[in-house]
C-alpha positions as CSV (number, residue, x, y, z in Angstrom):
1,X,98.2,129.6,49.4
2,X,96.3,127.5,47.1
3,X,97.8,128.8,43.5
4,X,101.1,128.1,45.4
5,X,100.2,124.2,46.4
6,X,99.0,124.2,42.3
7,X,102.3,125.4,41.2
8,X,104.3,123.2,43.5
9,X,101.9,120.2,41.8
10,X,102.4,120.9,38.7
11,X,106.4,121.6,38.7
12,X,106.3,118.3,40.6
13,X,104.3,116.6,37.0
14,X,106.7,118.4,35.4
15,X,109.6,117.5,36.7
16,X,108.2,113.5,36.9
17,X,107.4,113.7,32.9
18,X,110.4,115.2,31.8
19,X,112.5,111.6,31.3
20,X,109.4,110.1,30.1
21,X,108.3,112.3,27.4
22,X,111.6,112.9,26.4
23,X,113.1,109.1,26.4
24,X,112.6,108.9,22.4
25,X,115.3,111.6,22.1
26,X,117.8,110.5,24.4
27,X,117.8,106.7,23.0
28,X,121.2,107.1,20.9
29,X,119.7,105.2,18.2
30,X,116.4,106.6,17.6
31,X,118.1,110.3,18.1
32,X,120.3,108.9,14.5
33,X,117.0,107.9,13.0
34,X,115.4,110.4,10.6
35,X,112.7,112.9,12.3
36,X,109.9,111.0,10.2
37,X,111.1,107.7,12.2
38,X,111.2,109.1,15.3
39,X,107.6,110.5,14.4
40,X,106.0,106.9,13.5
41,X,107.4,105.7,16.9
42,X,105.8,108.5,18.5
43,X,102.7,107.7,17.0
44,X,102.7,104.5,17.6
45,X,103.1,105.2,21.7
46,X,100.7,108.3,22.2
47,X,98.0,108.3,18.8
48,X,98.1,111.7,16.9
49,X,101.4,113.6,16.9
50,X,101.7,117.6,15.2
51,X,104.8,118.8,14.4
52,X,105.7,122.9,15.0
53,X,103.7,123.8,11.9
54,X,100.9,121.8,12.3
55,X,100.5,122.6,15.6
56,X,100.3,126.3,14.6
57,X,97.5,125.7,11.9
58,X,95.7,123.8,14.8
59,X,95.8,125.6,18.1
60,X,97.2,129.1,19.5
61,X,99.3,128.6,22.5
62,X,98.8,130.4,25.3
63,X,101.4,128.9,28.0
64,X,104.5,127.3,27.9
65,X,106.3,124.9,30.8
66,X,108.1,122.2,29.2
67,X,107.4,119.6,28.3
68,X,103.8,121.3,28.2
69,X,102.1,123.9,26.5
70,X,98.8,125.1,26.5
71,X,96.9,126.0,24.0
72,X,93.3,126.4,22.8
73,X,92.3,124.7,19.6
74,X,90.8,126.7,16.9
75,X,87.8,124.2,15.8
76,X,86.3,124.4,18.8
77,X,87.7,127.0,20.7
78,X,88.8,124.2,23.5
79,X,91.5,124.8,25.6
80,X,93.8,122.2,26.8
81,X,97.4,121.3,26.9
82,X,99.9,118.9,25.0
83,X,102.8,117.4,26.1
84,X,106.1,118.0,23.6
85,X,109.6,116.1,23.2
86,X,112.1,118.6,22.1
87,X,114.2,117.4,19.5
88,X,113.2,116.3,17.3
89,X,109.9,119.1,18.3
90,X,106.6,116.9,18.3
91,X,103.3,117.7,20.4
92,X,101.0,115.3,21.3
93,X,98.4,114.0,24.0
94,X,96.3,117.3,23.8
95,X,93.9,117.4,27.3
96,X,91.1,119.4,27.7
97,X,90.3,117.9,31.3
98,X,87.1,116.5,30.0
């Protein structure tokens, strides 16, 4: 009962990010803006953004459920999630719940 009440929670966040985190994409004139652009707004909204690569040199993920992933960073062995707008593909906002 409980892991279903957690799931139901967190499809719920889901579902309640999904315009947010995504509203950089959608805009029709950031979505014509080059990917290093959109990046600098990014940036400027949530701090330290890591594009597909860079996330791969960073952290292994371990879970997917857009717009999240988790993932356990390598330089401390912390696992946590971060939030991702799909196109262009940036991760940011990594959580450990600490």
């Amino acid at each position: 009962m409980r892991t279903e009440v957690l799931q139901q929670i967190d499809a719920e966040a889901r579902q309640e990010l999904v315009p947010e985190v995504n509203a950089v994409t959608r805009d029709a004139a950031l979505q014509e803006r080059e990917a290093g652009a959109v990046r600098h707004d990014l940036e400027a909204r949530v701090g330290q953004v890591w594009d597909t690569e860079q996330l791969r040199a960073e952290f292994d993920v371990v879970g997917f459920g857009a717009p999240f992933v988790t993932a356990v960073r390598k330089s401390d062995n912390k696992r946590g999630n971060l939030t991702f707008t799909h196109s262009p593909r940036f991760y940011h906002s990594f959580y450990t719940g600490e």
